[in-house]
N, C-alpha and C positions, 0 to 999 in steps of 0.2 A: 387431086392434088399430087403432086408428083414431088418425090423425095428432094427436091433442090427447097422447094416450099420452105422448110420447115418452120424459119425463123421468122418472127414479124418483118414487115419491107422496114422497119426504122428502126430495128434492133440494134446496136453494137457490133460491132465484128467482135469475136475474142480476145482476149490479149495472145500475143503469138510468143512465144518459150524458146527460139530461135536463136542461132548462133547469129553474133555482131557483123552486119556487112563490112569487111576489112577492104580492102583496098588489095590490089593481088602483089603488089609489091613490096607491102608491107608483111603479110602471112607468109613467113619461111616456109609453112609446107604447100603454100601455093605456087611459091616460086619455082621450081623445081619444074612440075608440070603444066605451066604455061607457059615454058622454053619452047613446049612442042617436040619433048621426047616422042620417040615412036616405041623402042621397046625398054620393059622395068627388067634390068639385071638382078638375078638372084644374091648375085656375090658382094653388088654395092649395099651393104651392110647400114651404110651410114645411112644415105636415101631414103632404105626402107625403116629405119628406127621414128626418123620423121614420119611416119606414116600409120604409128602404131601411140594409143593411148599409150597412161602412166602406166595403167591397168594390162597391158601387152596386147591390149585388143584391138584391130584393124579399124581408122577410122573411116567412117559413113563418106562417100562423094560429095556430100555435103560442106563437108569440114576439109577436105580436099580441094577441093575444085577438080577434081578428075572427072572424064569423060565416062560413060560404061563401059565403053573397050579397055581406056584406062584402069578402071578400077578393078574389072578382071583379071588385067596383068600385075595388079600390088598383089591381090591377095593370093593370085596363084605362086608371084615369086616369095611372098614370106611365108607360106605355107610350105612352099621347099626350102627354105634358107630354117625353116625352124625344125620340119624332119633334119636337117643335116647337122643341125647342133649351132650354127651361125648367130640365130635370133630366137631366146628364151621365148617358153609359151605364154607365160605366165611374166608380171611385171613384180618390179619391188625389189628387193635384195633377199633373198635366204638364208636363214640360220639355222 
């Protein structure tokens, strides 16, 4: 029996935990990169905040819609734009 096996053949699928299929016109942060940009600016500030959770954390290509070339170009340019001071590491307001 081979690992694909596992489940009864009439089993359920699982429930899936999955972000909402949105429509790409309707996700602002989809829109952006199914213009068919070819490089992410470090400097465009704005761009890349859509890009980043509440939390300041880089979102999944999932929740993107980026390519893997693409997503290698967000996180490499906010990881410079956040050494440089431009885009806080961290999300929230500070007291």
């Amino acid at each position: 029996m081979t690992h694909k096996d596992v489940r009864k053949p009439n089993a359920p699928s699982p429930p899936q935990t999955a972000i909402p299929d949105i429509p790409t016109s309707q996700d602002p942060r989809r829109q952006d990169l199914s213009k068919g940009k070819v490089y992410v600016d470090y400097k465009d500030v704005e761009s890349l905040k859509k890009m980043l959770s509440i939390n300041g954390k880089i979102l999944s290509r999932k929740r993107t819609g980026a390519s893997a070339a693409e997503q290698r170009m967000i996180t490499d340019a906010v990881k410079r734009a956040r050494f440089l001071g431009m885009l806080p590491y961290v999300g929230g307001s500070v007291l």
